[in-house]
C-alpha positions in Angstrom: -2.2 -39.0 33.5 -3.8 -42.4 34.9 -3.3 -45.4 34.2 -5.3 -47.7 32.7 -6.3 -50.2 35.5 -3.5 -52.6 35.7 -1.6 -51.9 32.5 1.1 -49.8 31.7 -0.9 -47.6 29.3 -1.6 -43.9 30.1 -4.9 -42.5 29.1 -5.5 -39.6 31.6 -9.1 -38.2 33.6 -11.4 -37.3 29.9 -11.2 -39.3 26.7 -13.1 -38.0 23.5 -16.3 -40.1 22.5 -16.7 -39.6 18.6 -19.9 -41.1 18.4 -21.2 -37.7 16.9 -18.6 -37.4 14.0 -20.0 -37.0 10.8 -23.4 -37.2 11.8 -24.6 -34.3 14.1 -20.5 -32.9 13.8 -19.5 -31.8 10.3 -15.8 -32.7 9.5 -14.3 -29.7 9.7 -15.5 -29.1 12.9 -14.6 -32.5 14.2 -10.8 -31.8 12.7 -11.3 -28.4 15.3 -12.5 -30.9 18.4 -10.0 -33.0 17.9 -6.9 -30.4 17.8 -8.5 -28.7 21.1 -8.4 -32.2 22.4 -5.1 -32.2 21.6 -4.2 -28.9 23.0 -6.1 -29.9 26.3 -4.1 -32.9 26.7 -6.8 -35.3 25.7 -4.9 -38.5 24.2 -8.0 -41.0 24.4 -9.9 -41.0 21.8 -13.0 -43.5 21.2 -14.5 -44.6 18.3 -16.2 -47.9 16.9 -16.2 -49.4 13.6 -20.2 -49.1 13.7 -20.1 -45.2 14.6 -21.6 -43.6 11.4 -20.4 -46.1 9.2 -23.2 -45.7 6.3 -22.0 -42.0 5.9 -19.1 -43.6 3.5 -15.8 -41.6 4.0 -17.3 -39.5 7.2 -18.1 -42.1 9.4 -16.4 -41.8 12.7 -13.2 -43.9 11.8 -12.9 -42.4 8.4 -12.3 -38.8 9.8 -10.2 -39.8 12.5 -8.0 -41.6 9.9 -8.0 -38.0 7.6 -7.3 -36.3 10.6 -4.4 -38.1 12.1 -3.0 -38.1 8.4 -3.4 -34.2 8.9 0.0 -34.7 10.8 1.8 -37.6 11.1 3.4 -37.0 14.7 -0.6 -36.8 16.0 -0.4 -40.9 16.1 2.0 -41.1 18.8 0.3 -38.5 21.1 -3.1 -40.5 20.7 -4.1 -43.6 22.6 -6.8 -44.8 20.0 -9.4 -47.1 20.8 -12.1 -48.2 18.9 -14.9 -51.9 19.2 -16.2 -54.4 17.1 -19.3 -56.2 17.4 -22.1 -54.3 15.4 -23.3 -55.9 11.9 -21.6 -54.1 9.8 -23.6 -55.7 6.2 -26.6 -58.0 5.7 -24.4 -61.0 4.7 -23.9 -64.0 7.4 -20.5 -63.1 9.7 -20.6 -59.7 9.2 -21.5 -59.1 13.1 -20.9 -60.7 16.7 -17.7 -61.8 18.1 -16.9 -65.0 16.0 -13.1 -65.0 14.7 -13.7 -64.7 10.9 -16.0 -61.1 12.2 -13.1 -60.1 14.1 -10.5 -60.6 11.9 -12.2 -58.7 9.0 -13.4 -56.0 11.4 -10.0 -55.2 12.2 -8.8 -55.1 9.4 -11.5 -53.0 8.1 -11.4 -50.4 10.9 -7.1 -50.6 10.4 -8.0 -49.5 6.7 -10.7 -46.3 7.6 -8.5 -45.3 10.4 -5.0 -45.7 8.3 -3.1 -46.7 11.0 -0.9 -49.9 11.4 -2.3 -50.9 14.8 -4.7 -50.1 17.5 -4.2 -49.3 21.0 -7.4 -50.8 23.1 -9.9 -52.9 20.6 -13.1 -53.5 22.5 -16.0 -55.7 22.1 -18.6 -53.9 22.1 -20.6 -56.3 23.5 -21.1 -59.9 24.9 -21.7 -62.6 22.2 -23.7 -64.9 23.3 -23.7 -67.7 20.3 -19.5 -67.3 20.2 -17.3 -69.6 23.3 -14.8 -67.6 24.6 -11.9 -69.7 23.9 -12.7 -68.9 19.8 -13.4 -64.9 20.6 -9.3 -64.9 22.4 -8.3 -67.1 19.8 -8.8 -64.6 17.7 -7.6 -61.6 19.5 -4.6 -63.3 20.4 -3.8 -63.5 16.9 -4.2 -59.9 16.3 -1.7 -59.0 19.0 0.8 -61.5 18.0 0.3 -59.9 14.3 0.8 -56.1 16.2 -2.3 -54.9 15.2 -3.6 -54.4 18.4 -2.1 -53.9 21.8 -4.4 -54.5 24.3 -8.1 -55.6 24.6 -11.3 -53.7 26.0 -14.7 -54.7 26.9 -18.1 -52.8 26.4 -21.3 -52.9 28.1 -20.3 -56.4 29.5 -22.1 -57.4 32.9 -19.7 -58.4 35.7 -19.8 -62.3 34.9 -19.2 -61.7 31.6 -16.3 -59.7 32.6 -15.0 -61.9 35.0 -15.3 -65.3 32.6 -14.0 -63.4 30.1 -10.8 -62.1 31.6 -10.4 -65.2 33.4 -10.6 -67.4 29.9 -7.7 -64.9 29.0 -5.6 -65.8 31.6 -6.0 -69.0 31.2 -4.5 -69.0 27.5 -1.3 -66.8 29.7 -2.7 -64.0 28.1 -2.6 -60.2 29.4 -6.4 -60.5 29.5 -9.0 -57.6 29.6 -7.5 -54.1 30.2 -10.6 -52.5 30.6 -14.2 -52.0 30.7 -16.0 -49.0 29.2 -19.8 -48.8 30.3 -22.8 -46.0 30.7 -22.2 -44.2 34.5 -23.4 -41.0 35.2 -25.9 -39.5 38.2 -29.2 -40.9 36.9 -27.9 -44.5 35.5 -25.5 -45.9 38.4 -26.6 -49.7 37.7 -22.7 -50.6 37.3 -21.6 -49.7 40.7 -23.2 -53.0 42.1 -21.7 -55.4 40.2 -19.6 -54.2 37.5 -17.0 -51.3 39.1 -16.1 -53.6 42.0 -15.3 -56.7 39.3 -13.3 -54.2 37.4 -11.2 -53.0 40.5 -11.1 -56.7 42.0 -9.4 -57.8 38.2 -7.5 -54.9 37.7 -9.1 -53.5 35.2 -9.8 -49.7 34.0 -13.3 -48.3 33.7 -14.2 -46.0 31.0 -17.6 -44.0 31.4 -19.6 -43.3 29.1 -22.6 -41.1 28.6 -21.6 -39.3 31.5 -24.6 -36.9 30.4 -26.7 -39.3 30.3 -27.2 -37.9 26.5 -27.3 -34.6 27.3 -30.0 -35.3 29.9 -27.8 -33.9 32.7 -26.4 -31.1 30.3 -29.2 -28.5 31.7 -31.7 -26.1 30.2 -28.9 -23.5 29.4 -28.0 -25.8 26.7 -30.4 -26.2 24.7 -30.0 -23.4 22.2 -26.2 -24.9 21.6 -27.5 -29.1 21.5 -29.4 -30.5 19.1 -32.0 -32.9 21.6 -33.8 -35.8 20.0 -37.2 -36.3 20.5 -35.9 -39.3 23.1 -33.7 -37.1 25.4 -36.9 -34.9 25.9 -38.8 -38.0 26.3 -36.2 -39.2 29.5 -36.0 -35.3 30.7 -40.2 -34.9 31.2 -39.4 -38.7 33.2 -36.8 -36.9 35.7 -38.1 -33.6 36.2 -37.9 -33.6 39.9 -34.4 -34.9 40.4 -33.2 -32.8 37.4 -35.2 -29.5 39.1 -33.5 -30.5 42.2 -30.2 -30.8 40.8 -30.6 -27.2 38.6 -31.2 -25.6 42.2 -28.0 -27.7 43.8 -25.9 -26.2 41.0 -26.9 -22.8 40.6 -27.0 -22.7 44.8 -22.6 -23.8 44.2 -21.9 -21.8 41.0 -21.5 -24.7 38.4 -23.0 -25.5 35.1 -25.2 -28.6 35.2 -23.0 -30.1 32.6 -19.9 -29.9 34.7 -21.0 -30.8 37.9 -22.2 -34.2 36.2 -19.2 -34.9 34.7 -17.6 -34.0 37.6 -19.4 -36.1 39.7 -18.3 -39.1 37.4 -14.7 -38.3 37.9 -15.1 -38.1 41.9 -16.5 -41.9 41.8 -14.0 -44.3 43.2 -12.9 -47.1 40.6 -13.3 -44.4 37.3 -10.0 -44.4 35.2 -11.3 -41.8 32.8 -15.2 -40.4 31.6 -15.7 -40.1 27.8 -17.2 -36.7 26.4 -19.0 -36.6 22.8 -18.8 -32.6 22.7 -20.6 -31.3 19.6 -18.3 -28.5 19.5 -14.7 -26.9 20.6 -16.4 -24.9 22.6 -18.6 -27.3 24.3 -15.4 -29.2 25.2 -13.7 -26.4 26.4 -16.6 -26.8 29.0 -16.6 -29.8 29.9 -12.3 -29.8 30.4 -13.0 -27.5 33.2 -14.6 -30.0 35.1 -11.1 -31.6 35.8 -10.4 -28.7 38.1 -14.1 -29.2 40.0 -13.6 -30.5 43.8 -17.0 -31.4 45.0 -16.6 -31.3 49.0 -18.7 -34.2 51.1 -21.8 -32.0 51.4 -22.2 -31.6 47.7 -21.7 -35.4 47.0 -24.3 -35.9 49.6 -27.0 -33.4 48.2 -26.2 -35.4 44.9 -26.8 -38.9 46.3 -29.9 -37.4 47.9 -31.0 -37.3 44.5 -29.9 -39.1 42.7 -29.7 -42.5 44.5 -27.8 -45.1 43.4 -28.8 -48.7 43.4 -27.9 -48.9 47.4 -26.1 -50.8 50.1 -22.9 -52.2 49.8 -21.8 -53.5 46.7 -21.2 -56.1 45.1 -23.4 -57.5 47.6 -26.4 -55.3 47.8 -29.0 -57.3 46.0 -28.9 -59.4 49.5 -28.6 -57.5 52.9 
């Protein structure tokens, strides 16, 4: 298990995304992802109040409130996290980060899930129109009132980060606890600015879309995904690098899927990478990429093509 950045909270290497949940995953077989989870020792599991949340009593939240009511013990092996920011209905204050949105979110996403509190409540992303002293303001008072524990960031840029956390502090708050961003081979954007803020405040980074949407998942796949018409869109964009890379992973024996998620969890300043696996089986899958060691030539070859956004960060923009 790892930590999550500076906070006592253990969330381990893989957390489950459940962005797919009740949309391209039926519930029973989201119940059967989330028990193999489970059995893996997955105890992260992501979700937002937005995920899915026109499908009634399947949106994302809904069935991971039936399926933690499966079995009342399953709350205290899961670290649950989910975000608010989304519009959520077409009246005024029903999006952003003001503190009558946050408020109701919460307890909206409290009610679909069924739970008394949250573990890590994230925004999903930076309001711009809302001061920060109002957004913690807010949050503070949903701590104080137990219903969540600690508080996340999503898709935030590093200033946003640091003003943030820092604006936290200031009110003697615990402050962020983490940051939960895209990162995989073909989008590495956040290890300029954003991984080495996280690591200089102490905060965990979550990956997402370590895939890059089933981009990186390979050709083998594609009888088990369903791709949109926009993941074929980026593929016909990459297919060099992603030619390159089938070669690299057939040349070492591992599934293209794998070795990018892999990858993700060899990066320096990763707390834990978030799969959305469609099914049990894909997950079993990806889980064995936690016993994957990718030796110096193979990160290399992968840098080679893949290139990140170069020189030393946070700096790098310069010289």
């Amino acid at each position: 298990m790892w930590r999550l950045g500076r906070s006592g909270l253990e969330v381990g290497r893989l957390g489950l995304g459940t962005v797919n949940f009740g949309w391209v995953t039926p519930p029973e077989e989201a119940f059967a992802i989330m028990d193999r989870a489970l059995d893996l020792g997955i105890c992260l599991f992501d979700t937002a109040d937005s995920y899915n949340v026109d499908r009634g009593d399947e949106s994302s939240e809904s069935l991971l409130g039936r399926w933690l009511r499966k079995s009342p013990g399953r709350r205290r092996e899961v670290v649950l996290a989910t975000k608010v920011f989304r519009r959520m209905g077409d009246g005024p204050n029903q999006s952003g980060l003001s503190a009558r949105h946050i408020r109701q979110a919460c307890d909206e996403s409290l009610r679909r899930l069924g739970v008394d509190y949250i573990d890590l409540y994230q925004m999903h992303h930076v309001d711009r129109a809302t001061p920060w002293d109002e957004v913690w303001q807010a949050l503070e008072q949903l701590v104080a009132a137990g219903k969540i524990l600690y508080v996340g960031s999503s898709n935030f840029a590093a200033w946003h980060l640091t003003r943030c956390h820092l604006e936290g502090e200031r009110r003697q708050l615990f402050g962020l606890a983490s940051e939960q961003s895209p990162y995989n081979l073909s989008q590495r954007m956040v290890e300029l600015e954003v991984l080495p803020a996280c690591g200089g405040l102490g905060l965990g980074f979550l990956a997402y879309s370590p895939l890059a949407g089933g981009v990186l998942a390979g050709d083998d796949r594609g009888g088990r995904r369903r791709r949109s018409d926009q993941t074929a869109t980026v593929r016909r964009g990459l297919e060099d690098p992603l030619a390159r890379f089938g070669e690299l992973c057939r040349e070492f024996g591992l599934g293209e899927a794998v070795a990018s998620l892999a990858w993700v969890l060899h990066q320096q300043g990763v707390t834990a990478a978030l799969v959305g696996p469609r099914t049990p089986r894909q997950l079993d899958e990806l889980a064995s990429a936690l016993e994957v060691e990718l030796d110096a030539e193979i990160l290399a070859r992968l840098d080679a093509i893949w290139p990140g956004p170069g020189g030393r960060a946070p700096e790098a923009y310069a010289w």
